[in-house]
Each structure stands twice: as structure tokens, then as C-alpha cells.
C-alpha positions in Angstrom: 0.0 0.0 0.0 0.8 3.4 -0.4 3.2 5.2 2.3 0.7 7.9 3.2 -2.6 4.8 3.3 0.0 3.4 5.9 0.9 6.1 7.8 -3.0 7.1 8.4 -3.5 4.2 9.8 -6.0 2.6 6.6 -6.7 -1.1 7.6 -5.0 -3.4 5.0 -7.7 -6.4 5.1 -7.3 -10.0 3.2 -9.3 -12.7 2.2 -8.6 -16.1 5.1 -7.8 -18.2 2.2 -4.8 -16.7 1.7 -3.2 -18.0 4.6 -3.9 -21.6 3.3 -2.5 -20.5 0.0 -0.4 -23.5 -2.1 2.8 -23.1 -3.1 1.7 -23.6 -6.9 -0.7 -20.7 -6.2 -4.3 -23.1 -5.2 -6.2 -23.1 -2.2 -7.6 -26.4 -0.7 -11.8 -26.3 -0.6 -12.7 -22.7 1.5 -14.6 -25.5 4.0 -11.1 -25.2 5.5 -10.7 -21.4 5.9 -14.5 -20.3 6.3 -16.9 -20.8 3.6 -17.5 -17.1 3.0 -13.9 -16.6 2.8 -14.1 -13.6 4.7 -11.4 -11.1 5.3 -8.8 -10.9 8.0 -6.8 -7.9 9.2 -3.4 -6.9 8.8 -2.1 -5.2 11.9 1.4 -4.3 11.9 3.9 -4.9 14.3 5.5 -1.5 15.7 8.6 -3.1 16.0 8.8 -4.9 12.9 8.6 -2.1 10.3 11.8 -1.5 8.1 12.9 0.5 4.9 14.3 -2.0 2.5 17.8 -1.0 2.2 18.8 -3.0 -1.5 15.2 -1.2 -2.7 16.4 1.5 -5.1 13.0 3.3 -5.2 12.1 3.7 -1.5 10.2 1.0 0.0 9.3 -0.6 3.1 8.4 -3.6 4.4 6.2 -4.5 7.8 5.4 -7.9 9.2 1.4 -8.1 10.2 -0.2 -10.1 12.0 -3.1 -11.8 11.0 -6.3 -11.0 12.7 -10.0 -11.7 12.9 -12.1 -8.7 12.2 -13.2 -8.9 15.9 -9.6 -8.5 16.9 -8.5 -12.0 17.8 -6.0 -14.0 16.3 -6.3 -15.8 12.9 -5.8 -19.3 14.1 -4.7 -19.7 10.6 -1.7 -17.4 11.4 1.6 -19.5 11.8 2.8 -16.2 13.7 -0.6 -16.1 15.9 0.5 -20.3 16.5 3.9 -19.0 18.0 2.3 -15.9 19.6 0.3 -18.6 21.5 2.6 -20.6 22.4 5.1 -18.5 24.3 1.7 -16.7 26.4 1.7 -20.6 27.7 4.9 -20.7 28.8 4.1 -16.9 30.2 1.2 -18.1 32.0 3.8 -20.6 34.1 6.3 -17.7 34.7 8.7 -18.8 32.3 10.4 -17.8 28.8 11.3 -19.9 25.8 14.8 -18.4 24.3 15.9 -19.8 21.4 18.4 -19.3 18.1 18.2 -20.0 14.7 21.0 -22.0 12.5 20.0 -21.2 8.6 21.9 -22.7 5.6 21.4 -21.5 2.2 23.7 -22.1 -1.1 24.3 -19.3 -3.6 23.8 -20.0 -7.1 23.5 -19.1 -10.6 20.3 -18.4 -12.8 18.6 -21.7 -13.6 16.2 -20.8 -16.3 15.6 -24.3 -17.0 14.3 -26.2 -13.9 15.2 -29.7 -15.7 18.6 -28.7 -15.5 20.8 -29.1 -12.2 21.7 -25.9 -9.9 25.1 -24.3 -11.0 27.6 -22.8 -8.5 28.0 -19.1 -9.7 31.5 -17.8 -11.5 33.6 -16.3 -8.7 35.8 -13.3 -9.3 38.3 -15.3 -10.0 36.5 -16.6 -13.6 35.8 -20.0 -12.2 32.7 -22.0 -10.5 33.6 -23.5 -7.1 34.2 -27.3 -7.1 33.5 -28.1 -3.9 36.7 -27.7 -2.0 36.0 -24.8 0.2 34.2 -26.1 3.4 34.6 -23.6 5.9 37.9 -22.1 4.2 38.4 -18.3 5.4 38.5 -17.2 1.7 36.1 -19.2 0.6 33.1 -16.3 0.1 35.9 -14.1 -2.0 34.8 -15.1 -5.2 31.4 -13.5 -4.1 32.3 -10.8 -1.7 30.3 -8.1 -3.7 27.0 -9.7 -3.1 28.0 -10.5 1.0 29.1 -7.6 1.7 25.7 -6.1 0.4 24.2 -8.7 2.5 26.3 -7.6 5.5 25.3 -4.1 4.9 21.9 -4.8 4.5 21.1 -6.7 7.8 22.9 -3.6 9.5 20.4 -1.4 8.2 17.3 -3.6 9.0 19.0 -4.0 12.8 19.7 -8.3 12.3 22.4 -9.1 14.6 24.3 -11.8 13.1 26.7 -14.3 15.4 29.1 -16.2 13.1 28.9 -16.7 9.6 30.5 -19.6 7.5 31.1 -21.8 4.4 29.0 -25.1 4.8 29.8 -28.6 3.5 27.9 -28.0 0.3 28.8 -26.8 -3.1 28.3 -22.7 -2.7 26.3 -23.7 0.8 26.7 -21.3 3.2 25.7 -21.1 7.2 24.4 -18.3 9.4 23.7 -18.3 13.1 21.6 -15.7 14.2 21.7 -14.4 17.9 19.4 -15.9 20.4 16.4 -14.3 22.1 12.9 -14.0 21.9 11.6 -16.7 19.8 8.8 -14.0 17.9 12.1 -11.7 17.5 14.1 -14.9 16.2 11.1 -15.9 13.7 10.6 -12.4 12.4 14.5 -11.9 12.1 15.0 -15.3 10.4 11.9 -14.4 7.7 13.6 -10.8 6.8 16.8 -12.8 7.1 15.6 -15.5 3.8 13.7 -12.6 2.4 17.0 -10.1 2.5 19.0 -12.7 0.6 17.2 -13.6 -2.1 16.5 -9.5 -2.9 20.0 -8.9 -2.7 20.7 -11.7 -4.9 18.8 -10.8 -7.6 20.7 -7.7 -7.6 23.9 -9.1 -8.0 22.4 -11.7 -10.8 22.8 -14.6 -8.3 20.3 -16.9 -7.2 19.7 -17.8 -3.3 18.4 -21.1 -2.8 16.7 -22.0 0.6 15.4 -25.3 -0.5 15.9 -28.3 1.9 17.8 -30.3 -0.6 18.6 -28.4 -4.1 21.9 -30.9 -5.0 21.9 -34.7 -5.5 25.1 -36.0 -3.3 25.4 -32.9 -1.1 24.5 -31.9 2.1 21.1 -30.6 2.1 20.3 -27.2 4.0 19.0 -26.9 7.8 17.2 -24.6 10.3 18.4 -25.7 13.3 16.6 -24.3 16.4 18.3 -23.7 19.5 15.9 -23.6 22.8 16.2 -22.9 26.6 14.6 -21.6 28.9 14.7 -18.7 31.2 13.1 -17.9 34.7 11.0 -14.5 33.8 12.3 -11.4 36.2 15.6 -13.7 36.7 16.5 -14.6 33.1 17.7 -17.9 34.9 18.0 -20.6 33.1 15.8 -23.4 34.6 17.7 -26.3 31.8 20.3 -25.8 35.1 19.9 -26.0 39.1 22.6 -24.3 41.2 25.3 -26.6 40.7 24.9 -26.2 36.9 23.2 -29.8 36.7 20.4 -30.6 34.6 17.1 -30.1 36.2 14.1 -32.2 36.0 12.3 -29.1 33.6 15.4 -30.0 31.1 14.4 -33.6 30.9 10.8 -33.0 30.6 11.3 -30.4 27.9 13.3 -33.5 26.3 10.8 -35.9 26.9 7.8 -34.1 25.3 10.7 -33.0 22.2 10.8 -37.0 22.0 7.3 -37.4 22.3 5.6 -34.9 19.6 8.8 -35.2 17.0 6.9 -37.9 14.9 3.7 -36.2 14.8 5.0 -33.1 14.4 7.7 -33.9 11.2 5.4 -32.3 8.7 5.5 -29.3 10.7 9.0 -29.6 10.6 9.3 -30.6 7.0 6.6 -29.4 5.2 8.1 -29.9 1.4 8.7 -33.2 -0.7 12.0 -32.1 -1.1 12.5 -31.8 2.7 12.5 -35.6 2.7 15.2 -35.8 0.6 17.8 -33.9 2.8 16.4 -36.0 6.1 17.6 -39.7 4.1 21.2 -38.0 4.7 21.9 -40.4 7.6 24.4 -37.6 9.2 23.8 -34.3 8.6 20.5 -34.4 8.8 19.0 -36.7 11.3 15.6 -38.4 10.9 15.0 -39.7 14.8 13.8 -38.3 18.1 16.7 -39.3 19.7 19.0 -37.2 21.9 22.6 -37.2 22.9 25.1 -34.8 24.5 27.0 -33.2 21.4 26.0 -36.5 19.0 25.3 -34.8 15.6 23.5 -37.7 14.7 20.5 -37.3 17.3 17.4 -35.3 16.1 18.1 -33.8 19.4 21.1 -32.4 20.3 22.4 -31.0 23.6 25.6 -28.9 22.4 28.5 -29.1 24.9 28.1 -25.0 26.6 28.5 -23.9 30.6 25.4 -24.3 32.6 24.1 -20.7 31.9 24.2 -21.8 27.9 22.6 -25.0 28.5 19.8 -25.8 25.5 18.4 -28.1 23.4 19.0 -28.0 19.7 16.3 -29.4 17.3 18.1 -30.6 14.4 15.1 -31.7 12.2 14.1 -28.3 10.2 15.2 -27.8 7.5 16.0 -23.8 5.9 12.4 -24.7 3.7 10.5 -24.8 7.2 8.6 -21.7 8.0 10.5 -20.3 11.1 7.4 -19.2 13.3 5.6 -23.1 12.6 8.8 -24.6 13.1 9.6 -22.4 16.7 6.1 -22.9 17.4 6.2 -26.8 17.1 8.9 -27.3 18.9 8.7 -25.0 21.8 5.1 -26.6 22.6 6.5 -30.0 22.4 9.1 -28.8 25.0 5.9 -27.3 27.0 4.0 -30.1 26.5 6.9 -32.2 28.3 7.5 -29.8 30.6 3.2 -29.4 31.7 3.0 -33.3 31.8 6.6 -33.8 33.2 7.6 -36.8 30.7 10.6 -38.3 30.8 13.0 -38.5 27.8 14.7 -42.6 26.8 18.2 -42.4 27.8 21.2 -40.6 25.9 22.8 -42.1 23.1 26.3 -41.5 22.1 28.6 -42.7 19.4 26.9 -44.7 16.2 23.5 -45.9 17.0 20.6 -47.8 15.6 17.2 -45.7 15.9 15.1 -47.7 18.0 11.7 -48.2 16.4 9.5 -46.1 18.4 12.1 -42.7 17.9 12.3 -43.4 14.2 10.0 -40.5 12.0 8.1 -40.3 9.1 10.5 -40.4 6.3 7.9 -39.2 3.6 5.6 -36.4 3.2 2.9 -38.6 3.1 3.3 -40.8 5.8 4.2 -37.2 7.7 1.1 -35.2 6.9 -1.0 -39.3 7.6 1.0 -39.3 11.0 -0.2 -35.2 11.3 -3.7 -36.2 10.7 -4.3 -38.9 13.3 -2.5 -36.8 16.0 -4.5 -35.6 19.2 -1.8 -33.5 20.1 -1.2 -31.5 17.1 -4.8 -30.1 17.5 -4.7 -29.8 21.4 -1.8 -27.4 20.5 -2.7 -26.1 17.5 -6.4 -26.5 17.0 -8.3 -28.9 14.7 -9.0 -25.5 12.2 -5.1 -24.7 12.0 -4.3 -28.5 11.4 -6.8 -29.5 9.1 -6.4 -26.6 7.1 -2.5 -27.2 6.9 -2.9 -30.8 6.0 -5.3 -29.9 3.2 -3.0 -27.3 1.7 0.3 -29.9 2.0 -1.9 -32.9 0.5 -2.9 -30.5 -2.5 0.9 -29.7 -2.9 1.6 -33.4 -2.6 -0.9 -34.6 -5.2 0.6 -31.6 -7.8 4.3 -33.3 -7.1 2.8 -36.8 -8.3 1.3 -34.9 -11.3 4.9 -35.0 -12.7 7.0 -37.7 -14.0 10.7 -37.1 -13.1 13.8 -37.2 -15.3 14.7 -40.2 -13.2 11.9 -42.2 -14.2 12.3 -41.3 -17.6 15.6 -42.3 -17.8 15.7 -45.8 -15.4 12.0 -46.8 -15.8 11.6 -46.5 -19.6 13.8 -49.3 -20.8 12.4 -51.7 -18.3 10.3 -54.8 -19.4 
């Protein structure tokens, strides 16, 4: 809208469909979202309202959030979800903190989606070959469009921690600071959104998909979570000897218990399933472990203060505030119920049947659809709205007959 409708406060309205939108552009039946289709109302955040600094005609850009027209939240709204979820924790004198870990990988146009993803040319004349794994000049071949990046998340006030070359071809890594999750989700959205802008301006392409290259690492969104005491800011993962407290193995425990339910949430794309058959990088089990990479859950080795839980399931396609949202209830859920996680692993492990997940969309959004505690959390409108949306997506995907098939299944008797 127009600078001067905004600043006279105009009320920005749109239709409750939209937030059940497809990524090919559908909506699911409008039983799912309202029959009327009614409209919703776009309330700004204060805090969340930024000139676009890579914009050469001025622009801006505020994140709303979605409301009814009576003024409650769209239950529809993945930022409402995670809105809800940390007034819980509130309500119990406590508050989530968490951090978010997102990979990404650089790379040329690809005007033809049959063809593979390309690294970019460097400055040097040359596309990387996969050599540069957190090398200190690894980025120099595209140091123009980083330090446009750098500049950028300056201006829009994104505190970065430490940046880095990943495992993949042109993959890159950034860990935000942690904090409030609702900060952390809005900050990691401008954060995907900054890149691919600034991107396009320096003709590159910034891919956040789970898994964009055969043979390579896919791309996560770690989450980072612990707890603080509100008024105190103490962190209730550790007593006063710095030993884990029983509210740290709850918060595990209910992790555990709503991983498998919650994977869609998680990994919402059929590409996300992809990156989770890396059996590394990119664990597929509700396990947990003490500095195991290998564990869904992770506890990272820190002092007491520092101590946290790291989700290692979502991948950089997840939508931060469903993703925050998911797993800080399952970590409320544990705490409210005070479950118990299994015991630790360490070393290599076989995933015992009852922490393995859904390695499928499919059997994901099926395993979504017969959980009670998904809509307990999130409300039946929220899930069965979701799950219609991701079946749609699903169903497009199977519309299509990949190269592979062409190429293996053809010849076959």
C-alpha cells in the first residue's frame, strides 16, 4: 500500500484463504478457511517495520499479524501459533529463548528447472568445485553480493553471530543471535527474504530449499531452545550446581514425544524428505545425545548458563514461526506433563523403532492427521487446514514424472 494509506493508519484487510495458499498458487476447498472466505486484518507490528535498504526506489516492508475482524488472532496465522505458544509458557512464569542456525547455497540463474543448480563464476572466472568447506576465503569469489548482505542486515538492525562456508557446493551457514523466539522468527523471515533480494541484484540466485543438489549436504534450520526464569532470566535447563534439572528432561521428553507427529510441521516440502535420508547431517529420529550430531536432538556441549536443546530436524524450507512454534510446545507439552525422555545415546547408533519419524511427506502429513496432540496445540482449524493445503501440494508433485523415471524406468520390461 501506499506510504501515506499506511501512515493514516488505513486497515490493509485480506481474504482467510490466503493463509492456506499452495505453493503452486491453489487453495484447498474454502470449507477449511470459512466458507464465506471472509477477510482478516493486517495489523502491523511497531517493532517490525523496516525500509528496504537493497530497494532503489524507497520501500518498506512490515510484518502483520493476522487477525480476525473482531480483533483475535487468525488461528490460521503461523505467527498467531507462535504468539500462542510463548503466552503458555508466560502463563507458568517462564520464557522460551531460542536461536536460529539457517543454511542456504548461492547459485547461478537456472532458467531451465530440468537442468541441475550451478555454483555461480567467482571473481576469480571459475565456479567453485567443492573444495572450500569452511575455508576463510572461501566467500571471495562473491564478496560483492555478501558484503551487500552484511550491509543490509545492518540497516534492518539483524544481529548476526558467526557466519560460514558449509559442507555443500556454494552452501553457506548463518547463526543468528538468540532471544525472543517472535524476534528470532521475524528476524530469520527478513533474514531468507534479504538474501534472495539482494541476490537478484547481484544476478545470483539464493536457494533455501531443503535439498537443491543430488550427493550434497542438504540445508537446515536448526533451532536452538532454553529456557529462562521471567524477572531472573535464569535458566531453569540448570539447578545451582549447573546440573540438569528435571524441567530440562521434561522439555526432552515431550521434544521426543511430539517429533513424529509433528515432522510435517517440521518438514513441510517433498524435497525436505530428501535432505532428512542424509543419515548424518541431517538426522531423521527423536533421539538425543550430549554433542552427538547424529541425534534429532542435540544437547551442544556450553557452561550451565548456555545450557539448551538444539532441534536438528528443520530444514531452511521450514517456516520459522511453525517450526519455533512446534517445537517450543513440544518442549511445554513435556514440561506441563513432566515426561521423561529414553536415555542418551552417544557414538553410532541404531534408531530404536518407536524414535524413528516419518521419512515421507505422506506418511508425515498421515501421522499429522491422526494426532491428538497436534490439534490440542494447535487446534483442529489450524491442522486440518494445513494438512489440506500440504496434501494439494503433494498430489501436484505426483502430477509429474521425473527425469529419473524417464531415464531408469523406460527401458524396463
Amino acid at each position: 500500500m501506499t506510504a501515506e494509506g499506511f501512515l493514516e493508519g488505513r486497515r490493509l484487510q485480506m481474504a482467510r484463504g490466503v493463509l492456506l495458499q499452495c505453493i503452486m498458487g491453489g487453495y484447498p476447498p474454502a470449507r477449511f478457511y470459512g466458507s464465506d472466505d471472509g477477510d482478516l486484518a493486517l495489523n502491523a507490528d511497531p517493532q517490525q517495520i523496516h525500509r528496504l535498504p537493497w530497494s532503489q526506489a524507497p520501500r518498506a516492508l512490515a510484518i502483520c499479524d493476522a487477525d480476525e475482524l473482531n480483533g483475535e488472532s487468525s488461528r490460521l496465522s503461523t505467527r498467531g501459533q507462535l504468539k500462542q505458544v510463548i503466552s503458555r509458557y508466560a502463563a507458568l512464569g517462564l520464557a522460551p529463548v531460542v536461536a536460529t542456525e539457517l543454511e542456504f547455497f548461492v547459485f547461478a540463474p537456472n532458467q531451465d528447472p530440468a537442468q541441475p543448480f550451478r555454483p555461480p563464476v567467482g571473481l576469480d572466472g571459475r565456479r567453485e568445485e567443492g573444495y572450500s568447506a569452511f575455508s576463510v576465503s572461501s566467500n571471495n569469489g562473491l564478496r560483492p553480493f555478501f558484503s551487500e548482505v552484511y550491509a543490509c542486515m545492518a540497516a534492518l538492525g539483524l544481529p548476526r553471530d558467526t557466519f560460514m562456508h558449509e559442507m555443500g557446493v556454494s552452501q553457506f551457514e548463518i547463526n543468528l543471535l538468540h532471544g525472543d523466539p517472535l524476534l528470532l522468527a521475524d528476524q530469520t523471515f527478513l533474514f531468507k527474504h534479504l538474501l534472495k533480494e539482494v541476490a537478484l541484484k547481484h544476478g545470483l540466485m539464493v536457494v533455501c530449499m531443503a535439498k537443491p543438489l543430488a550427493h550434497t549436504p542438504g540445508s537446515s534450520m536448526h533451532i536452538h531452545q532454553s529456557v529462562v526464569e521471567m524477572g531472573s532470566d535464569r535458566n531453569v535447563f540448570s539447578d545451582e550446581a549447573g546440573q540438569p534439572t528435571a524441567m530440562f528432561r521434561h522439555f526432552i521428553g515431550g521434544q521426543q514425544a511430539a517429533m513424529a507427529d509433528f515432522t510435517a510441521l517440521f518438514a513441510p516440502n517433498v524435497n525436505s524428505y530428501q535432505r532428512l535420508c542424509h543419515p548424518y547431517a541431517s538426522p531423521n529420529n527423536a533421539c538425543w545425545s550430549h554433542d552427538n550430531r547424529a541425534a534429532g536432538l542435540r544437547i551442544p556441549a556450553s557452561s550451565p548458563v548456555a545450557r539448551r536443546v538444539e532441534n536438528r530436524l528443520p530444514g531452511a524450507d521450514a517456516n520459522p514461526y511453525l517450526a519455533i512454534a512446534a517445537s517450543l510446545a513440544a518442549g511445554l507439552h513435556g514440561i506441563e506433563n513432566e515426561l521423561e525422555p529414553t536415555a542418551a545415546i552417544q557414538g553410532e547408533f541404531q534408531v530404536p523403532d518407536n524414535l524413528s519419524l516419518p521419512c515421507t511427506l505422506h506418511a508425515a502429513l498421515e501421522r499429522l492427521k491422526r494426532s491428538q496432540l497436534a490439534r490440542e496445540l494447535f487446534g483442529s482449524e489450524f491442522i486440518e487446514g494445513y494438512i489440506a493445503s500440504k496434501t494439494m501440494e503433494l498430489t501436484s508433485f505426483f502430477d509429474e514424472i521425473t527425469p529419473w523415471e524417464r531415464r531408469v524406468l523406460a527401458a524396463q520390461a
